[in-house]
Chimera marker file (.cmm) of the C-alpha trace (Angstrom):
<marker_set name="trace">
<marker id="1" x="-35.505" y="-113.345" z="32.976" r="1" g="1" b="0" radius="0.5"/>
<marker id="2" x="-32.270" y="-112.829" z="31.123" r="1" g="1" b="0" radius="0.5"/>
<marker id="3" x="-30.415" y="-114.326" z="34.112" r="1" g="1" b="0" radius="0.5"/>
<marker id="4" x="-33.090" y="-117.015" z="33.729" r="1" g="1" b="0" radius="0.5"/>
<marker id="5" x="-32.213" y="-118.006" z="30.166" r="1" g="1" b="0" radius="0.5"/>
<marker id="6" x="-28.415" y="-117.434" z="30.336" r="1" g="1" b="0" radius="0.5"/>
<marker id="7" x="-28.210" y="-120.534" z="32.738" r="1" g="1" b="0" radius="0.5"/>
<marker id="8" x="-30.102" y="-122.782" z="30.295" r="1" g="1" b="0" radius="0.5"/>
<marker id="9" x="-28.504" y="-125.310" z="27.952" r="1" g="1" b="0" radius="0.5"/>
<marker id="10" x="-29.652" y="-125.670" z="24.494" r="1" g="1" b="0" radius="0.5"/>
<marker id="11" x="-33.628" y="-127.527" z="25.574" r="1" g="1" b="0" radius="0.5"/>
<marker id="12" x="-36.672" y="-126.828" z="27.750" r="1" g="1" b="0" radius="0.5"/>
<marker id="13" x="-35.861" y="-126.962" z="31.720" r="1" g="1" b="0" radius="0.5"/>
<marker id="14" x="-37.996" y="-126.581" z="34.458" r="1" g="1" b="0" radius="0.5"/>
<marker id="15" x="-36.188" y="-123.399" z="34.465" r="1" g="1" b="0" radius="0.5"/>
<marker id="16" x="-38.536" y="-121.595" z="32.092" r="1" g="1" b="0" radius="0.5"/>
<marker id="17" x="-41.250" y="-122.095" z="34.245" r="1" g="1" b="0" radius="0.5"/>
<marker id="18" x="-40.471" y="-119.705" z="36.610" r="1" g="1" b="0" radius="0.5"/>
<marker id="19" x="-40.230" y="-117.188" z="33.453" r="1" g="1" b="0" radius="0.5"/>
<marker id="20" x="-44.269" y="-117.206" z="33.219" r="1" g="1" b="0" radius="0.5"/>
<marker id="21" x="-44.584" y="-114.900" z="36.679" r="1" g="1" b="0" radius="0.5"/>
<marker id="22" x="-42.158" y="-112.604" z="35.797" r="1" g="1" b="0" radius="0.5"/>
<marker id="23" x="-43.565" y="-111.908" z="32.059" r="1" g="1" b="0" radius="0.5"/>
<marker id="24" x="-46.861" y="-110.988" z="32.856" r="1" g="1" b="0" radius="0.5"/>
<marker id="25" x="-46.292" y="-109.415" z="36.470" r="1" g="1" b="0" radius="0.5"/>
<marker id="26" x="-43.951" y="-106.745" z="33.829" r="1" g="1" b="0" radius="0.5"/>
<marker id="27" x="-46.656" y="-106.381" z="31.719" r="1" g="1" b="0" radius="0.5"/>
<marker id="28" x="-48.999" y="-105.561" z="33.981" r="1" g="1" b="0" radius="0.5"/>
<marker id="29" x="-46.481" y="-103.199" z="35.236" r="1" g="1" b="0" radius="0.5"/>
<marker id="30" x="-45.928" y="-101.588" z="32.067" r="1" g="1" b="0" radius="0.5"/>
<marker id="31" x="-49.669" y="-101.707" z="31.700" r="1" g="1" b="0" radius="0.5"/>
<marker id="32" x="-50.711" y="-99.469" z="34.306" r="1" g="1" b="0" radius="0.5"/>
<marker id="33" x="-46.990" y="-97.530" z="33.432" r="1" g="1" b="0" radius="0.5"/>
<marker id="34" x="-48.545" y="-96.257" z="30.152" r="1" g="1" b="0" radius="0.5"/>
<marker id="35" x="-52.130" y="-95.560" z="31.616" r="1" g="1" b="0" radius="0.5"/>
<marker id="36" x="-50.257" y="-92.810" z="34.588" r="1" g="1" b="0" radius="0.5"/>
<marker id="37" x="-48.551" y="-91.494" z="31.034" r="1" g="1" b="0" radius="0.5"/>
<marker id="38" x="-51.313" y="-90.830" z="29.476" r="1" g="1" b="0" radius="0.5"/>
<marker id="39" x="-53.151" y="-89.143" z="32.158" r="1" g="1" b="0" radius="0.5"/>
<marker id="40" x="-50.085" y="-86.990" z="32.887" r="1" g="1" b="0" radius="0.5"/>
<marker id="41" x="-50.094" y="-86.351" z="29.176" r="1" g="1" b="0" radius="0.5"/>
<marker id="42" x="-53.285" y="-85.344" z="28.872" r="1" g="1" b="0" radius="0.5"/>
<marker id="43" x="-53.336" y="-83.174" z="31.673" r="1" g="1" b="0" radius="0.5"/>
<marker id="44" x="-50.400" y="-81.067" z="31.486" r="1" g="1" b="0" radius="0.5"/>
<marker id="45" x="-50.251" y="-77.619" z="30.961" r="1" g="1" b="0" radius="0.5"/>
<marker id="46" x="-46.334" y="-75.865" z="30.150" r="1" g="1" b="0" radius="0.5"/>
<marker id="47" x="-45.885" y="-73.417" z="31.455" r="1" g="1" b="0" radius="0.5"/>
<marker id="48" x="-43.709" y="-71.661" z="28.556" r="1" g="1" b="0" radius="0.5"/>
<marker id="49" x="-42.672" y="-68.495" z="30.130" r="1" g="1" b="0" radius="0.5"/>
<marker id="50" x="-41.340" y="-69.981" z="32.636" r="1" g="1" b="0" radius="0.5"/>
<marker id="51" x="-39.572" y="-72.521" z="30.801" r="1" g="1" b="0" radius="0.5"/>
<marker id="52" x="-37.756" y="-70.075" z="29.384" r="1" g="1" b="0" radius="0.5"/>
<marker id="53" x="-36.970" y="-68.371" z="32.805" r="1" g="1" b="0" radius="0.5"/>
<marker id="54" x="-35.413" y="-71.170" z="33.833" r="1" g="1" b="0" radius="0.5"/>
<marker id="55" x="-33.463" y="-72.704" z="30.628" r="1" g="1" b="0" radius="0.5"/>
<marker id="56" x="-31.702" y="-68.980" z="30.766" r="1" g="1" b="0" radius="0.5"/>
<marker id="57" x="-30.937" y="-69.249" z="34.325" r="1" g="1" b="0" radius="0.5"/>
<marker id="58" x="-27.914" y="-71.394" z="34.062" r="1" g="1" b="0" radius="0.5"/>
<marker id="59" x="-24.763" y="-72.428" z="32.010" r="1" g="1" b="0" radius="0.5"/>
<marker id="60" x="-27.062" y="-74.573" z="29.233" r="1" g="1" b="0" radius="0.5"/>
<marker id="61" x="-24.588" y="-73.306" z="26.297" r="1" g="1" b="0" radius="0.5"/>
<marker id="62" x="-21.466" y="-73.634" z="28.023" r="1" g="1" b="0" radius="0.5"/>
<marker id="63" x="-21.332" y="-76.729" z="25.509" r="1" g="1" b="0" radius="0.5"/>
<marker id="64" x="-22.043" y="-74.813" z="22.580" r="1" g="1" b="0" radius="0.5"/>
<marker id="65" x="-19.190" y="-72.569" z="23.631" r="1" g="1" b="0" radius="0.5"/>
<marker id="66" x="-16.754" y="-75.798" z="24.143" r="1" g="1" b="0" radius="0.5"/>
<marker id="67" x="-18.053" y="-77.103" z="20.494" r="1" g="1" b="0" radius="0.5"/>
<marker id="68" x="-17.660" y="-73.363" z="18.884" r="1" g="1" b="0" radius="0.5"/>
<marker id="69" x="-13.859" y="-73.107" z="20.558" r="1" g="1" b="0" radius="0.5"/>
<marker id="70" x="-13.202" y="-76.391" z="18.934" r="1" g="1" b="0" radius="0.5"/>
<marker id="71" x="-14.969" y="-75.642" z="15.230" r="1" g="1" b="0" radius="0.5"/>
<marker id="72" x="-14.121" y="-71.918" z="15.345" r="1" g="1" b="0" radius="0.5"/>
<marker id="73" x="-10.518" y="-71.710" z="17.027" r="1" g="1" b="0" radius="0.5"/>
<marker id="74" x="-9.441" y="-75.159" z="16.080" r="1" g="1" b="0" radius="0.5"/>
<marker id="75" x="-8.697" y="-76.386" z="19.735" r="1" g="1" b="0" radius="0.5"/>
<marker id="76" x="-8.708" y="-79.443" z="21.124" r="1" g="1" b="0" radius="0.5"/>
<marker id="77" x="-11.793" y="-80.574" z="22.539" r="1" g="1" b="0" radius="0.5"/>
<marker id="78" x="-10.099" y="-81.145" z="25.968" r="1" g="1" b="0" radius="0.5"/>
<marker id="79" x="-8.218" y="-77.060" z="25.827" r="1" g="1" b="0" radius="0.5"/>
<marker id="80" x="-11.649" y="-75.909" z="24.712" r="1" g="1" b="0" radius="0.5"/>
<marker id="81" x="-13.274" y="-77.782" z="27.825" r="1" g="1" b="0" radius="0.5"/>
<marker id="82" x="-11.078" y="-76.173" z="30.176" r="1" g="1" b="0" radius="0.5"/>
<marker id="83" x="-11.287" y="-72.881" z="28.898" r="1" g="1" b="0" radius="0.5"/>
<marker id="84" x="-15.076" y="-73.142" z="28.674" r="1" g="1" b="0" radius="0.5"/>
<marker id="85" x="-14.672" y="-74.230" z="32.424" r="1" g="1" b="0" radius="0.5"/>
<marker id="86" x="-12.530" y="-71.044" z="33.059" r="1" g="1" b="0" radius="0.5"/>
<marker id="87" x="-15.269" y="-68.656" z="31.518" r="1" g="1" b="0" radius="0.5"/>
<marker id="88" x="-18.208" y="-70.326" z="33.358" r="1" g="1" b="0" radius="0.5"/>
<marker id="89" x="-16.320" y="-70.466" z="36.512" r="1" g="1" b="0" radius="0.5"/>
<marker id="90" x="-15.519" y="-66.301" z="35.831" r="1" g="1" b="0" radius="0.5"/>
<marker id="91" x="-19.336" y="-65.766" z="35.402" r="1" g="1" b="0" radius="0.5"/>
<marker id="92" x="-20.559" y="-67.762" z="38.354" r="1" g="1" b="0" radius="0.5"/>
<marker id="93" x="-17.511" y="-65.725" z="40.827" r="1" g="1" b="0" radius="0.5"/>
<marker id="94" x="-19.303" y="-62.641" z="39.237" r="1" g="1" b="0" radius="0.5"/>
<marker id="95" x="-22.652" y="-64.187" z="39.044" r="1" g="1" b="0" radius="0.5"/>
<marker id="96" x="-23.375" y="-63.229" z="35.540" r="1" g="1" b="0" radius="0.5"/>
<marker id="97" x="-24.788" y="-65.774" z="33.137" r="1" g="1" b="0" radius="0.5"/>
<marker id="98" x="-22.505" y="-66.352" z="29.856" r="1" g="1" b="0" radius="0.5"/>
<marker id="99" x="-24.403" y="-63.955" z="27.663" r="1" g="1" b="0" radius="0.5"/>
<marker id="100" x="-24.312" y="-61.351" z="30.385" r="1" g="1" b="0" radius="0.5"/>
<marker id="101" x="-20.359" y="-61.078" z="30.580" r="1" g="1" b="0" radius="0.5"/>
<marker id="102" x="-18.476" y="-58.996" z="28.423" r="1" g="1" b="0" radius="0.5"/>
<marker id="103" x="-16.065" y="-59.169" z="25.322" r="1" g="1" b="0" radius="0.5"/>
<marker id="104" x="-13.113" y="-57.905" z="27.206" r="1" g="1" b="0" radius="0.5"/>
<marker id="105" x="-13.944" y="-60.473" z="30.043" r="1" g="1" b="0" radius="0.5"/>
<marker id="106" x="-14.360" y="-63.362" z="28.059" r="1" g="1" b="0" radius="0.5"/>
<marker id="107" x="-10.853" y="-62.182" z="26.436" r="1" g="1" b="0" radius="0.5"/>
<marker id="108" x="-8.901" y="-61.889" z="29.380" r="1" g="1" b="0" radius="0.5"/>
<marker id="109" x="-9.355" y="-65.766" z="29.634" r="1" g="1" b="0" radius="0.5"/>
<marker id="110" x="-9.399" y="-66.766" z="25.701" r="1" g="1" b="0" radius="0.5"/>
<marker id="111" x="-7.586" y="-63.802" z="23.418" r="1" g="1" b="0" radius="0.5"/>
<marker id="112" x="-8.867" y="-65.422" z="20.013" r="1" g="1" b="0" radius="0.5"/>
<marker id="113" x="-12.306" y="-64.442" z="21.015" r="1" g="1" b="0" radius="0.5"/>
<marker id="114" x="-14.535" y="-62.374" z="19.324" r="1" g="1" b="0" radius="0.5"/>
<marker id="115" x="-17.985" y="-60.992" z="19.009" r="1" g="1" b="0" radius="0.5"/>
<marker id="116" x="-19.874" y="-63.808" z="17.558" r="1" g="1" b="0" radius="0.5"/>
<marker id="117" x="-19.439" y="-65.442" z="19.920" r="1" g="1" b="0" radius="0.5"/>
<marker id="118" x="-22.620" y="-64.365" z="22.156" r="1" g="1" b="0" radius="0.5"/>
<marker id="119" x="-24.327" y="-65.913" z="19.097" r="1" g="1" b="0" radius="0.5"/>
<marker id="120" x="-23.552" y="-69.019" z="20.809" r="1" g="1" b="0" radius="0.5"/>
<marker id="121" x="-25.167" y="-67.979" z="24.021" r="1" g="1" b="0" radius="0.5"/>
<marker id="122" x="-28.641" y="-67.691" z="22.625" r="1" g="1" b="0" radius="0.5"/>
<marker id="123" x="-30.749" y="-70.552" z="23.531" r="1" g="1" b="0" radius="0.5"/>
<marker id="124" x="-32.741" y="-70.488" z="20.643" r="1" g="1" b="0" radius="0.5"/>
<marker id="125" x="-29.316" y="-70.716" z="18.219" r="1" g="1" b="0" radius="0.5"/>
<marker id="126" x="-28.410" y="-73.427" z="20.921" r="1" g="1" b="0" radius="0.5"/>
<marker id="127" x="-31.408" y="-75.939" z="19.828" r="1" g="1" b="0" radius="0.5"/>
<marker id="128" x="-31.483" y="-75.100" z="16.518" r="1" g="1" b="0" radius="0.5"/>
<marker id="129" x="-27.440" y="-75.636" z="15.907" r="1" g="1" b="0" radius="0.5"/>
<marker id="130" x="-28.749" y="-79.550" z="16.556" r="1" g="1" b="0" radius="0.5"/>
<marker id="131" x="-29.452" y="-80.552" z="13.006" r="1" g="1" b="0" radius="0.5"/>
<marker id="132" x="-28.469" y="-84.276" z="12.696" r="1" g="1" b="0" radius="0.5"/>
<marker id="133" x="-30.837" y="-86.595" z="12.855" r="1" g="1" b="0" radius="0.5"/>
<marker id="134" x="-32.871" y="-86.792" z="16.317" r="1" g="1" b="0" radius="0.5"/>
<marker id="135" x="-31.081" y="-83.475" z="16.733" r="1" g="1" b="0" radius="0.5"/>
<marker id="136" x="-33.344" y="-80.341" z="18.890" r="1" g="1" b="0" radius="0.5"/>
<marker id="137" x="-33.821" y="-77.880" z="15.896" r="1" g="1" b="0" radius="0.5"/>
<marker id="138" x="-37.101" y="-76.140" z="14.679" r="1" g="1" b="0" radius="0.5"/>
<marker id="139" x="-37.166" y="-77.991" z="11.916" r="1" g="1" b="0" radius="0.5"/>
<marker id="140" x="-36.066" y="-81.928" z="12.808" r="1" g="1" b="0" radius="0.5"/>
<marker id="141" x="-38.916" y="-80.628" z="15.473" r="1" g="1" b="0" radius="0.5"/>
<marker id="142" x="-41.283" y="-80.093" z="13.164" r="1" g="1" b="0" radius="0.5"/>
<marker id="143" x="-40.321" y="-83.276" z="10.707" r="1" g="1" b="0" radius="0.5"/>
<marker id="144" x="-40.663" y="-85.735" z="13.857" r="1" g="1" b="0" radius="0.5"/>
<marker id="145" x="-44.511" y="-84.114" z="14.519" r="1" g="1" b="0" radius="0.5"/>
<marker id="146" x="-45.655" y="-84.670" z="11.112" r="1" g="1" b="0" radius="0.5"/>
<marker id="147" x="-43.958" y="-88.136" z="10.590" r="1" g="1" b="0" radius="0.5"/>
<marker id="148" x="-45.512" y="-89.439" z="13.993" r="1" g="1" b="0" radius="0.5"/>
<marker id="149" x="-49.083" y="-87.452" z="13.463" r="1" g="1" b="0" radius="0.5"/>
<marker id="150" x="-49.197" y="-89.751" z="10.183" r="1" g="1" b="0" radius="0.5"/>
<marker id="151" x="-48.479" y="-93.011" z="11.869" r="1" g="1" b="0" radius="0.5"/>
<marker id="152" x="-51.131" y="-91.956" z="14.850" r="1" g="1" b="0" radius="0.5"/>
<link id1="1" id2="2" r="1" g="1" b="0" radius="0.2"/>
<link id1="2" id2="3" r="1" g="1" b="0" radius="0.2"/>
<link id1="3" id2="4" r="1" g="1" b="0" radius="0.2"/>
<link id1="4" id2="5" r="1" g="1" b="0" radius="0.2"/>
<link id1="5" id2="6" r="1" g="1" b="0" radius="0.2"/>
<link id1="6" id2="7" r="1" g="1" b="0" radius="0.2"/>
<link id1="7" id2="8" r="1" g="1" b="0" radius="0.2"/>
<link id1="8" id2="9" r="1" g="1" b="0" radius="0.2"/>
<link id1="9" id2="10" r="1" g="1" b="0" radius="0.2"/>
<link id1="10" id2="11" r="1" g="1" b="0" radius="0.2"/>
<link id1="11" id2="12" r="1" g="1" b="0" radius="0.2"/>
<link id1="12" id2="13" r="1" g="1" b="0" radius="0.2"/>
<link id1="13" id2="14" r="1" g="1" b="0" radius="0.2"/>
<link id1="14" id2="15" r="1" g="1" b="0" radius="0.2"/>
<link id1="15" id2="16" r="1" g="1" b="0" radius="0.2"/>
<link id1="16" id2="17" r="1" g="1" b="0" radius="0.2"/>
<link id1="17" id2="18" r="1" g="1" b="0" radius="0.2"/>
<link id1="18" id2="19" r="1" g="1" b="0" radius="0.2"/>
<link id1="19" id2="20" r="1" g="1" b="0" radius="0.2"/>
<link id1="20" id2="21" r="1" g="1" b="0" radius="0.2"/>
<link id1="21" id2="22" r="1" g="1" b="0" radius="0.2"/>
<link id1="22" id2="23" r="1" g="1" b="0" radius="0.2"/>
<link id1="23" id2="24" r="1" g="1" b="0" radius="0.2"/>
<link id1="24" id2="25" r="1" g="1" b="0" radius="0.2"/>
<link id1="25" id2="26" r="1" g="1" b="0" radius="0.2"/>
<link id1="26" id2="27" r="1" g="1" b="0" radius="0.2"/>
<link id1="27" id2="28" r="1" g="1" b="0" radius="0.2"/>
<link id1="28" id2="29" r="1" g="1" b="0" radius="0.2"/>
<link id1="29" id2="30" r="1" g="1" b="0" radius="0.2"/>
<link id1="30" id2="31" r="1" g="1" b="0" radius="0.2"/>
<link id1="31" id2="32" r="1" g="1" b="0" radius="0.2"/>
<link id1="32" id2="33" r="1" g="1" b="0" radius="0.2"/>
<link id1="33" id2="34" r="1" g="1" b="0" radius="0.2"/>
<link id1="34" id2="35" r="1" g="1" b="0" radius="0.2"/>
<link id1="35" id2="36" r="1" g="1" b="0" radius="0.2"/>
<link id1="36" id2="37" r="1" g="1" b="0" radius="0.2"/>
<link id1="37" id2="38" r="1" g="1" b="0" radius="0.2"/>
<link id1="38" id2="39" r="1" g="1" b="0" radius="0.2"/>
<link id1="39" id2="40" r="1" g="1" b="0" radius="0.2"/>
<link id1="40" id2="41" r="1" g="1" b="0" radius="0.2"/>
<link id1="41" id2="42" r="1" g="1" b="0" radius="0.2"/>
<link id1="42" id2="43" r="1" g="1" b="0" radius="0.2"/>
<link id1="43" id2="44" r="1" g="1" b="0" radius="0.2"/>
<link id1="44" id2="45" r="1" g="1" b="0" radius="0.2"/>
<link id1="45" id2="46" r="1" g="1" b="0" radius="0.2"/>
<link id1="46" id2="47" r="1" g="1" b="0" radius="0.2"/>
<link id1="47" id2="48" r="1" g="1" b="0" radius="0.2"/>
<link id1="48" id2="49" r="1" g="1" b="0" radius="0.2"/>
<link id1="49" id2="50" r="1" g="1" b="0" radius="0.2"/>
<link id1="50" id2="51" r="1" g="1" b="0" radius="0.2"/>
<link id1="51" id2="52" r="1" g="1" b="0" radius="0.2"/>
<link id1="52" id2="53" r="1" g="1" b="0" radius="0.2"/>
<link id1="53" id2="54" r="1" g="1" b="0" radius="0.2"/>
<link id1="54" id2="55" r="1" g="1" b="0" radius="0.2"/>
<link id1="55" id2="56" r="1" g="1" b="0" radius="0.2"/>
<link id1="56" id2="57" r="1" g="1" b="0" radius="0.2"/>
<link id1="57" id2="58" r="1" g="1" b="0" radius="0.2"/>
<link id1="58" id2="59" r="1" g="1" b="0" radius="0.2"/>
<link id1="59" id2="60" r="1" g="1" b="0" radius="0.2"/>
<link id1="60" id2="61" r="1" g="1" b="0" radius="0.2"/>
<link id1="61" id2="62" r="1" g="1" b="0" radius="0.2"/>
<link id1="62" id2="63" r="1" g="1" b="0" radius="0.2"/>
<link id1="63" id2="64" r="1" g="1" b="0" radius="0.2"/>
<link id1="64" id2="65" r="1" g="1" b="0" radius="0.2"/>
<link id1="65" id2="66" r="1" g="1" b="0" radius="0.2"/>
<link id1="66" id2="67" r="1" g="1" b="0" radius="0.2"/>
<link id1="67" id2="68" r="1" g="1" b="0" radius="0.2"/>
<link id1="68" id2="69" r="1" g="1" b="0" radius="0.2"/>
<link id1="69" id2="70" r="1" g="1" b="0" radius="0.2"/>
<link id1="70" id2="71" r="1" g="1" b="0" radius="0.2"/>
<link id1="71" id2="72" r="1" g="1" b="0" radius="0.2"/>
<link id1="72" id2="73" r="1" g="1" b="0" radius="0.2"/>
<link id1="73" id2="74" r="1" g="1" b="0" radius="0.2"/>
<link id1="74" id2="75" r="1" g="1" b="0" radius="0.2"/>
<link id1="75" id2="76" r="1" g="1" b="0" radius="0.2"/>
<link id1="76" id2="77" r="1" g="1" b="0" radius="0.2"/>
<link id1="77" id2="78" r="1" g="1" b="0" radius="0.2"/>
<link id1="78" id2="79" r="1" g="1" b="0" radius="0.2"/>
<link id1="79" id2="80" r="1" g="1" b="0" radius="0.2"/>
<link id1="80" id2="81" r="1" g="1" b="0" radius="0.2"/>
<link id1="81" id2="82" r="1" g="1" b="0" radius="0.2"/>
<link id1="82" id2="83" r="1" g="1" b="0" radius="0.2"/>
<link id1="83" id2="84" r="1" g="1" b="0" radius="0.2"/>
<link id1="84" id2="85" r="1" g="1" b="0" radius="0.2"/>
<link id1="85" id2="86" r="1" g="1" b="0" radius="0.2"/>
<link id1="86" id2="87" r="1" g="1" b="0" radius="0.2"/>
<link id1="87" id2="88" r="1" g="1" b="0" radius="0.2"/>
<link id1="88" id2="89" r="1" g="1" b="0" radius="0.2"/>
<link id1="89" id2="90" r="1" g="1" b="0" radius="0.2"/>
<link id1="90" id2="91" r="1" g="1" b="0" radius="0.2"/>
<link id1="91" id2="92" r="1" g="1" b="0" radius="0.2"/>
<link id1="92" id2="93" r="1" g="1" b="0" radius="0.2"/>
<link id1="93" id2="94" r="1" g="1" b="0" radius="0.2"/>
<link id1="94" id2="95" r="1" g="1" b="0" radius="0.2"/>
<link id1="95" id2="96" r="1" g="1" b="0" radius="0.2"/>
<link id1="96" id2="97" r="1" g="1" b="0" radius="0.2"/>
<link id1="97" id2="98" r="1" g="1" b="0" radius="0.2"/>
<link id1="98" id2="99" r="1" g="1" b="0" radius="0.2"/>
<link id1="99" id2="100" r="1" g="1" b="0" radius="0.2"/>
<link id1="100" id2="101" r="1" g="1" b="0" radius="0.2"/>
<link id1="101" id2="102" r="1" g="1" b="0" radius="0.2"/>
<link id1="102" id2="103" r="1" g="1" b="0" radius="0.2"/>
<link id1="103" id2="104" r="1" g="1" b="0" radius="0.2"/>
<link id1="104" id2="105" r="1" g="1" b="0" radius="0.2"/>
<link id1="105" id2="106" r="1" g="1" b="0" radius="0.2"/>
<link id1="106" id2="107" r="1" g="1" b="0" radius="0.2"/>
<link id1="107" id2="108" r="1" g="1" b="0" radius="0.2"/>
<link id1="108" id2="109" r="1" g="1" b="0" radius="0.2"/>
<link id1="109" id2="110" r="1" g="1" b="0" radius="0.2"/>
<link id1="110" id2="111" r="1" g="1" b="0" radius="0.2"/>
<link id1="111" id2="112" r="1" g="1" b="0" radius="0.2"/>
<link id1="112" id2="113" r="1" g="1" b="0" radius="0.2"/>
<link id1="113" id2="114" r="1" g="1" b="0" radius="0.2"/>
<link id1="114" id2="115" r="1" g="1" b="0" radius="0.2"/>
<link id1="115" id2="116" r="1" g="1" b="0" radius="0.2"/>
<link id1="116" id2="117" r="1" g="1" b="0" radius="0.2"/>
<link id1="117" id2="118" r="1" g="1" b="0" radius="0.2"/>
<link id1="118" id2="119" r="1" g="1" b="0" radius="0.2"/>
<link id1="119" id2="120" r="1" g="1" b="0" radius="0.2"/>
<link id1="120" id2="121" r="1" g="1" b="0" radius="0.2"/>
<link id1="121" id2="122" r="1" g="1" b="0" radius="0.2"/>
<link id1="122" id2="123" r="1" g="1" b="0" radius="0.2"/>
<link id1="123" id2="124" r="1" g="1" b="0" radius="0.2"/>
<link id1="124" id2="125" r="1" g="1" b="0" radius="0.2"/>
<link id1="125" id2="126" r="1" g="1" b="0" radius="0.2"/>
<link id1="126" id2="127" r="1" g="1" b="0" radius="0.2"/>
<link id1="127" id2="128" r="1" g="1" b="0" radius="0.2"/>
<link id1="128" id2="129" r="1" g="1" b="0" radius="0.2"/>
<link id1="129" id2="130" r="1" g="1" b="0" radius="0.2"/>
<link id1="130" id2="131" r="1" g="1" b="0" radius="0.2"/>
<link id1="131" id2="132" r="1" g="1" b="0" radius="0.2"/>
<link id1="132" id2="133" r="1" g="1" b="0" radius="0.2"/>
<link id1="133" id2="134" r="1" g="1" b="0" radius="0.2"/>
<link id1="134" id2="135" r="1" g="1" b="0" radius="0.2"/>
<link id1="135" id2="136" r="1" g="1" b="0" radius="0.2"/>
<link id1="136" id2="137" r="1" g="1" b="0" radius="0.2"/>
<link id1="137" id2="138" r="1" g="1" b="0" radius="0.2"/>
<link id1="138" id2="139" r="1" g="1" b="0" radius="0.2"/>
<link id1="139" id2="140" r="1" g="1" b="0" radius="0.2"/>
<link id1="140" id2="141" r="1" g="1" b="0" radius="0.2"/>
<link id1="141" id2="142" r="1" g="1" b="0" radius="0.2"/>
<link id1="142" id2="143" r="1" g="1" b="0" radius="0.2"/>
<link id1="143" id2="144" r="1" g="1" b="0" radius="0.2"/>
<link id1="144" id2="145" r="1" g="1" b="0" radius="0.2"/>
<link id1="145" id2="146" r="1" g="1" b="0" radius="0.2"/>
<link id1="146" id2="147" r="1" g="1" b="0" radius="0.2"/>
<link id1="147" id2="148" r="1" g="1" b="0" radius="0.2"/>
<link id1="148" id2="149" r="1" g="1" b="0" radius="0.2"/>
<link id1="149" id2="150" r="1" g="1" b="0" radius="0.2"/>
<link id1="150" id2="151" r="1" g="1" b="0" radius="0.2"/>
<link id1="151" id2="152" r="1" g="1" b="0" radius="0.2"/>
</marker_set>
């Protein structure tokens, strides 16, 4: 469509009536889109424990660790990267998950830390350290339901 009008000079060509197939075969596309969604919706159970199972099983705050090197320890972002890199790389050799390893490991590789720093390995601390707007907290969680419950 785009590629349609882009070619057009400033009046109505012939052009635009090849626009009229392509509008309403997307809408009924987007159409029966939204009816699968809301089945799927509807239907869906979480299964929570298991959620949880798996959001632990893996390096999901090695970016909390990068932004608390750079906020904490006043590195660069890129320094803070690599030495994030170096710890996760340390725990997968040793297959340990970031909250499993130790202080003294976790020093070997970056001196300046210390022990609040497993703060930053909790998941829960993880979401809720996303406070901007649109951010993963409890809270922005909780503002979003009640401002879209209204408008529904």
């Amino acid at each position: 469509m785009l590629t349609i009008l882009k070619g057009l000079p400033l009046s109505y060509f012939k052009d635009l009536q090849d626009d009229k197939e392509i509008i309403f075969r997307t809408n009924d596309i987007m159409n029966n889109c939204l009816k699968m969604l809301d089945e799927v919706i509807n239907n869906i159970i979480p299964n929570k424990k298991r959620m949880l199972e798996l959001s632990n099983s893996d390096f999901i705050t090695a970016t909390d660790l990068a932004d608390y090197l750079v906020k904490n320890h006043s590195m660069s972002f890129r320094k803070a990267y690599k030495k994030t890199a170096e710890i996760v790389n340390f725990a997968e050799k040793r297959k340990k998950q970031l909250k499993d390893l130790t202080i003294e490991e976790l020093r070997k590789i970056e001196p300046k830390l210390n022990l609040d720093v497993f703060k930053v390995f909790d998941l829960k601390n993880s979401v809720n350290s996303k406070k901007s707007y649109g951010g993963t907290s409890f809270d922005n969680i909780k503002k979003m339901i009640v401002k879209y419950k209204k408008q529904i």
